[in-house]
TORDRENMI-482577 format. One line per field, with one value per residue (C-alpha): z, x, y. Coordinates in steps of 0.1 Angstrom, whole numbers. Example, Ala and Ser with C-alpha at 12.3 -4.5 7.8 and 13.67 -1.06 7.14 Angstrom:
2
w = 78; 71
u = 123; 137
v = -45; -11
***
This chain:
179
w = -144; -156; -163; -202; -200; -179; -207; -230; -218; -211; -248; -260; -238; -258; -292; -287; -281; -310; -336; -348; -359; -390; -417; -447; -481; -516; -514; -482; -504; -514; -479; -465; -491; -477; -444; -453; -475; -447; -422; -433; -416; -437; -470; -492; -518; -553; -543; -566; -538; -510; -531; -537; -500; -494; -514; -507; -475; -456; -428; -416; -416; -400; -403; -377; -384; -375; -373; -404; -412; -431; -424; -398; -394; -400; -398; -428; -421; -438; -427; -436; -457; -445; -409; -408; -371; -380; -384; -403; -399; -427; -421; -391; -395; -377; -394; -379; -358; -343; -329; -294; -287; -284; -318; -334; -300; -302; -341; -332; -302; -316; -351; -332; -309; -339; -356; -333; -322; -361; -380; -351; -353; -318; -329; -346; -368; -381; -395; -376; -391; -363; -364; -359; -319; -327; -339; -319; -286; -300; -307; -277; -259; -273; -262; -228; -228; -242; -219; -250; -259; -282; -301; -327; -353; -389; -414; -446; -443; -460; -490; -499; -510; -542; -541; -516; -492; -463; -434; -421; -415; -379; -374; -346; -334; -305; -292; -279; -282; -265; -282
u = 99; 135; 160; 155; 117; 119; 137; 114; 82; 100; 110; 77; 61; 78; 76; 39; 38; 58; 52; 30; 35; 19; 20; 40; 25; 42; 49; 73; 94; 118; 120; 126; 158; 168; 172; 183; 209; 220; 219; 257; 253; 225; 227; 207; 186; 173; 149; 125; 120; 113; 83; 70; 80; 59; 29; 34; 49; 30; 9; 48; 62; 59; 71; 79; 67; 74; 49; 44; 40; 74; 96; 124; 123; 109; 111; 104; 93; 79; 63; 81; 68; 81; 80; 45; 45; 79; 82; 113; 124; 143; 156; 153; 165; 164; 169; 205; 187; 165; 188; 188; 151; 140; 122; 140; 126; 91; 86; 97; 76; 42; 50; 56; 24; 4; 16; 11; -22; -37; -13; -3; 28; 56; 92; 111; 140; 163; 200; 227; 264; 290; 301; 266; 271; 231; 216; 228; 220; 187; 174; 195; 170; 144; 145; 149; 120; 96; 105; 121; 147; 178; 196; 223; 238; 251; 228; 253; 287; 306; 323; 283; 278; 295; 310; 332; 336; 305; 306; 289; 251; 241; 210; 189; 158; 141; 110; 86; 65; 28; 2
v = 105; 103; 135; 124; 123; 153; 175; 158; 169; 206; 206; 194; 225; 247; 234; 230; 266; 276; 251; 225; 192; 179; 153; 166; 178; 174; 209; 201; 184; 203; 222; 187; 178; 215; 206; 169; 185; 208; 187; 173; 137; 123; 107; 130; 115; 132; 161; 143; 110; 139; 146; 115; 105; 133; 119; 82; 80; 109; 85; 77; 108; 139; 175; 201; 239; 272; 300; 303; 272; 265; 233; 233; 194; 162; 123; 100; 67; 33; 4; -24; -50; -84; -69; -52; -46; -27; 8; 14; 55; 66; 102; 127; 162; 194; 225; 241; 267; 244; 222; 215; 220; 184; 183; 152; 130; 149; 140; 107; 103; 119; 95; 64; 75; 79; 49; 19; 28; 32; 2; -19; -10; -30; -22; 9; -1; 24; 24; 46; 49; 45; 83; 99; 104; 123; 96; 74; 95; 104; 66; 56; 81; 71; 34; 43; 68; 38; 13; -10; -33; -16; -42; -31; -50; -39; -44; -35; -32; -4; -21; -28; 10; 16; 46; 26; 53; 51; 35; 8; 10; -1; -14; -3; -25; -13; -26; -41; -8; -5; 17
***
């Protein structure tokens, strides 16, 4: 076992006696745009496509909950429809005083776990921007944890985006992923 699968499985330990993980509800929605909106790296989107992401999107995405059930992170996810072996993760957020705990690589580890073994799914794609130093450690772990390729290439270049301000979006393909 490596020192990353190591603090993995010590993270997981704790969140499983803390928290639950769960597939998200409509009513998640707008706790999930929350802790998007707070999270001050991620694009947010309208609160109103949390909801339906929550409704149409729920057997690829997961949320993270406290004790009482409420939020405090989660990871959207689509399969994608020219690639359907291809799990394409849209968001991951961790509510600020979560942080640090391991949740972002257990969502993503219980989702992907979940996910190739009922839709087939081999590869994870997802799109990093070249400042995200989390994102790109926690996919970067992720890779190495599962044994799979990482290529990167960018996907849409900055002057794409119309406000004409955002960075490049990095794609990240890793795979080949065994159920």
């Amino acid at each position: 076992m490596t020192a990353a699968q190591a603090d993995l499985a010590g993270a997981r330990s704790e969140f499983s006696r803390l928290r639950t993980i769960d597939t998200p509800r409509v009513e998640d929605g707008a706790a999930i745009w929350r802790i998007a909106r707070d999270s001050e790296v991620l694009d947010l989107n309208s609160s109103y496509s949390y909801l339906l992401w929550c409704r149409d999107f729920a057997a690829t995405s997961l949320v993270a909950r406290d004790d009482g059930g409420a939020p405090v992170a989660f990871v959207t996810g689509y399969v994608r429809p020219e690639r359907p072996e291809t799990l394409v993760v849209w968001q991951v957020a961790v509510d600020r005083g979560q942080r640090g705990k391991g949740l972002a690589g257990a969502l993503l580890d219980e989702l992907t776990a979940r996910v190739t073994g009922e839709l087939g799914i081999t590869a994870v794609e997802t799109t990093v921007t070249p400042d995200n130093t989390a994102s790109d450690r926690l996919f970067t772990a992720y890779a190495a944890r599962h044994g799979a390729t990482l290529e990167r290439e960018v996907l849409f270049d900055g002057e794409l985006f119309p406000d004409g301000v955002h960075q490049p979006e990095v794609l990240y393909r890793i795979g080949p992923l065994s159920p």
